[in-house]
N, C-alpha and C positions, 0 to 999 in steps of 0.2 A: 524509427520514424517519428512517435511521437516524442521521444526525448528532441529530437531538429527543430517539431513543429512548437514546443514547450520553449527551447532556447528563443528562437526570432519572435513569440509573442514576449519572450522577455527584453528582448532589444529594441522591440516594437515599444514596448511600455514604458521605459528608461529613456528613449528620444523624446513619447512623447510630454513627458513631464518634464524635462530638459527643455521641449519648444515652445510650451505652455507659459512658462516662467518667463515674463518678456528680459531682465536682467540675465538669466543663466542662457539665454537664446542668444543675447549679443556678444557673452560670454565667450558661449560656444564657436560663434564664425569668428572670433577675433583670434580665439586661441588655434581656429584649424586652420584660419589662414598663416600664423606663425607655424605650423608644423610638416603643411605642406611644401612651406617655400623652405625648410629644415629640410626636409626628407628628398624634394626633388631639385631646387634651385638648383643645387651643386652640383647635379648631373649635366648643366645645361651652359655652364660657367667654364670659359676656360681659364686657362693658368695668368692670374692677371699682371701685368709688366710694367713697371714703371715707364715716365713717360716726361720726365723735368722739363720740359718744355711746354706741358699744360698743367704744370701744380697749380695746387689751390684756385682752381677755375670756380667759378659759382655755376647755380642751377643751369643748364642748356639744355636743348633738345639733346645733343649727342651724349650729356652726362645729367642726368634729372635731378641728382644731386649734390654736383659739382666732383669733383675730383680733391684727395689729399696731397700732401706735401712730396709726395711722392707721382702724383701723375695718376694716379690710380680712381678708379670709377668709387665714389663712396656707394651707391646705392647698388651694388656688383658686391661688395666688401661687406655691407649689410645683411646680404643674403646669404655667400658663405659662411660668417659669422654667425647666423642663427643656429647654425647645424651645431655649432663647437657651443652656444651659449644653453639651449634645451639639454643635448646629452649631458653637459658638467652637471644640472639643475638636476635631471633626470637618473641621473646615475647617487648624486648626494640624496634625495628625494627616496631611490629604493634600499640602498646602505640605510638610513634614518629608518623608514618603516620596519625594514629585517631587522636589525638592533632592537627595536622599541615590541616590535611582536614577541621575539622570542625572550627576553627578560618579563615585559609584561604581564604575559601571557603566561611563564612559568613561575613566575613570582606567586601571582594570584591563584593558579593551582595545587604548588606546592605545600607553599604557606610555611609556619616553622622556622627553622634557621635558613634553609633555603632564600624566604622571601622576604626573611631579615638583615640578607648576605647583598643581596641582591638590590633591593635601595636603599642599603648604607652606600654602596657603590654609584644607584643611579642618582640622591642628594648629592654627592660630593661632586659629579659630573655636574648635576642640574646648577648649583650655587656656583660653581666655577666662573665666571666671564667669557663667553663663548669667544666675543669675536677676539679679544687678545690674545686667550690661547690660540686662535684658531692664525692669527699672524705672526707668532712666534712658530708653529708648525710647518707654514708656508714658507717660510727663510729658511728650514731644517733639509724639509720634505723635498724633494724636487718635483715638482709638478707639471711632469714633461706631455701627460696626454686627460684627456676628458674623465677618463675613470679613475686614476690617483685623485685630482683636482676635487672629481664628486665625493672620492674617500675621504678623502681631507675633511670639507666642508658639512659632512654628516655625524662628524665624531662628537662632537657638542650639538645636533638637530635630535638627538633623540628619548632623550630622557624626560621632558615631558609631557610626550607621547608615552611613553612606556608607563608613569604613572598611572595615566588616565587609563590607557587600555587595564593596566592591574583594576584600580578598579570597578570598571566593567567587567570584567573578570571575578573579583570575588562575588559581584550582584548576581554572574551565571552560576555558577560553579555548583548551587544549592537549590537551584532550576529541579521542578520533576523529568523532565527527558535528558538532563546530563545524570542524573543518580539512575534512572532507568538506563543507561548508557552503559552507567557503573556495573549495574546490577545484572546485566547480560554479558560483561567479562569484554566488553568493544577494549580495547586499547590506548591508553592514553592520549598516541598519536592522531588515532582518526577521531576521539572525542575531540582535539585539538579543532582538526581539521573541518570536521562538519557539524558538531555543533556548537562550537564557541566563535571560529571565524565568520562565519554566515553571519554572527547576529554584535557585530564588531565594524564588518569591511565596509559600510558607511560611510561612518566614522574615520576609519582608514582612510579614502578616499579621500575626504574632506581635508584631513593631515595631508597628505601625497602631496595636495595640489598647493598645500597653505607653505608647506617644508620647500616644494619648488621655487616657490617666489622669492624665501627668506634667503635661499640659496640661490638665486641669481644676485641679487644686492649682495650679497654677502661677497660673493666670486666678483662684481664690478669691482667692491671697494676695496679689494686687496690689488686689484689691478691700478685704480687709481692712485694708490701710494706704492704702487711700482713694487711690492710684496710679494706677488705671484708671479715665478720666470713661467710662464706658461707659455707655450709654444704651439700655433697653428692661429685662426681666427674667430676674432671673438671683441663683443662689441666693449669693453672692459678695455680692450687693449685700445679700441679706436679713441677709446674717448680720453685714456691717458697721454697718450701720442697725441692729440687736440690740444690736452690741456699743458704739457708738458713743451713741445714744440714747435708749436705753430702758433701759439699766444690766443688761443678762440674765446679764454675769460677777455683779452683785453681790447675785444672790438677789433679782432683782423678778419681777413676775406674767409677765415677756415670755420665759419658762425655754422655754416652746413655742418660743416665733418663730426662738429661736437655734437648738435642739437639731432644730425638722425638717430643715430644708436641712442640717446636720454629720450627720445619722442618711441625709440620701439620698446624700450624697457618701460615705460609707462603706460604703455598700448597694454604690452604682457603682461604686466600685476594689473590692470583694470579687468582684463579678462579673466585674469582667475580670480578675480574675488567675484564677479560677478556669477562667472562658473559655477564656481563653489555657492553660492547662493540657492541651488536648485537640485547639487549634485545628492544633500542628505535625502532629498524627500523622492529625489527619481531612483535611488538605492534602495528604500525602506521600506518595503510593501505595507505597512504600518502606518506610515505619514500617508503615503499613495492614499490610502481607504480613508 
């Protein structure tokens, strides 16, 4: 009971410095309205059908955002695609963090050749050029659903992060309560666990949200040079299809189809930098005080 009433004063305390923050506040509604219309719109959508006889319509009551070259509701199309465009974000965003924790993290405890093995490898990743290799990967790879795509796009998102958590890591390591840790025979794994992650997931946090963003851009502009066969919806593809087919750079009727999906991906990194702007101090009991 008191571990329940412990947690919701901690959920209590984490909103309210979240709501306190006027930028992490507007953050916040910007990002849950992008997550709810993720998680529920598509329940609520049916199977949408082309319709050649009202392509390329502009704004109306019956279509709010006009219709594409196909007949099809852009603002319908918008909201299925959210789903496909957070999970790919989502899925690269927890790949990146797992990667970057556990080299990290065992880097900095190891120490040795271990953690000399360890960012020889994570430099050579770091210096690499992400987004080229990350387009030569995508013409190899086949990127037929959200979680390959998020695989793909996290293999260059981690390394440094991984530095940084190292070290953070070697500043704990020599901590009085990790050597008292040491000193009562606890396990490497749950020193891992509870006292080096607790005083990290911040930080973590702050990365998650900053990795998602760079991984939505990153996944648009493999779409936009037509790089990623991705398959399902996803606003990357709308705006290829705009720019590719319908002529939207050069002043035709399809000025909708391009500019919703570029106005929601600018909606989405507005919100999380603001997010992120609140997220380190309502995590830190530290900053909190």
């Amino acid at each position: 009971m008191k571990k329940n009433r412990s947690t919701s004063s901690g959920f209590r305390a984490f909103f309210a410095v979240i709501w306190r923050n006027p930028l992490s506040r507007i953050g916040f509604i910007i990002l849950l309205v992008f997550l709810l219309m993720a998680i529920f719109g598509p329940l609520f959508i049916p199977t949408l059908k082309s319709n050649y006889a009202a392509r390329l319509q502009p704004p109306s009551a019956g279509h709010w955002l006009g219709t594409d070259m196909a007949g099809k509701d852009v603002g319908l199309q918008l909201i299925l695609g959210s789903r496909d465009v957070l999970l790919v974000a989502a899925y690269a965003a927890s790949f990146a963090i797992l990667f970057a924790c556990v080299i990290g993290i065992v880097s900095g405890l190891r120490g040795g050749m271990v953690d000399e093995a360890l960012m020889l490898f994570t430099n050579v990743v770091l210096t690499t050029p992400s987004f080229p290799m990350t387009m030569i990967l995508s013409m190899v790879i086949r990127t037929t659903n959200p979680l390959v795509f998020g695989l793909l796009l996290s293999l260059w998102s981690w390394a440094g992060l991984a530095k940084a958590i190292r070290s953070q890591v070697l500043n704990l390591k020599h901590r009085e309560f990790i050597e008292a840790s040491r000193i009562m025979g606890i396990s490497q794994f749950n020193i891992i666990l509870h006292d080096v992650v607790p005083n990290i997931v911040s930080y973590i946090a702050v990365n998650f949200i900053s990795i998602m963003k760079n991984s939505i851009t990153a996944s648009v502009g493999l779409m936009i040079l037509g790089l990623a066969p991705y398959q399902g919806n996803h606003w990357g593809i709308m705006i290829n299809v705009a720019i590719s087919q319908t002529g939207a750079l050069l002043g035709s009727g399809s000025m909708t189809y391009f500019l919703a999906p570029v106005t929601c991906l600018m909606l989405f990194q507005l919100g999380s930098y603001f997010f992120a702007t609140g997220l380190d101090e309502a995590l830190n009991p530290r900053l909190r005080s």
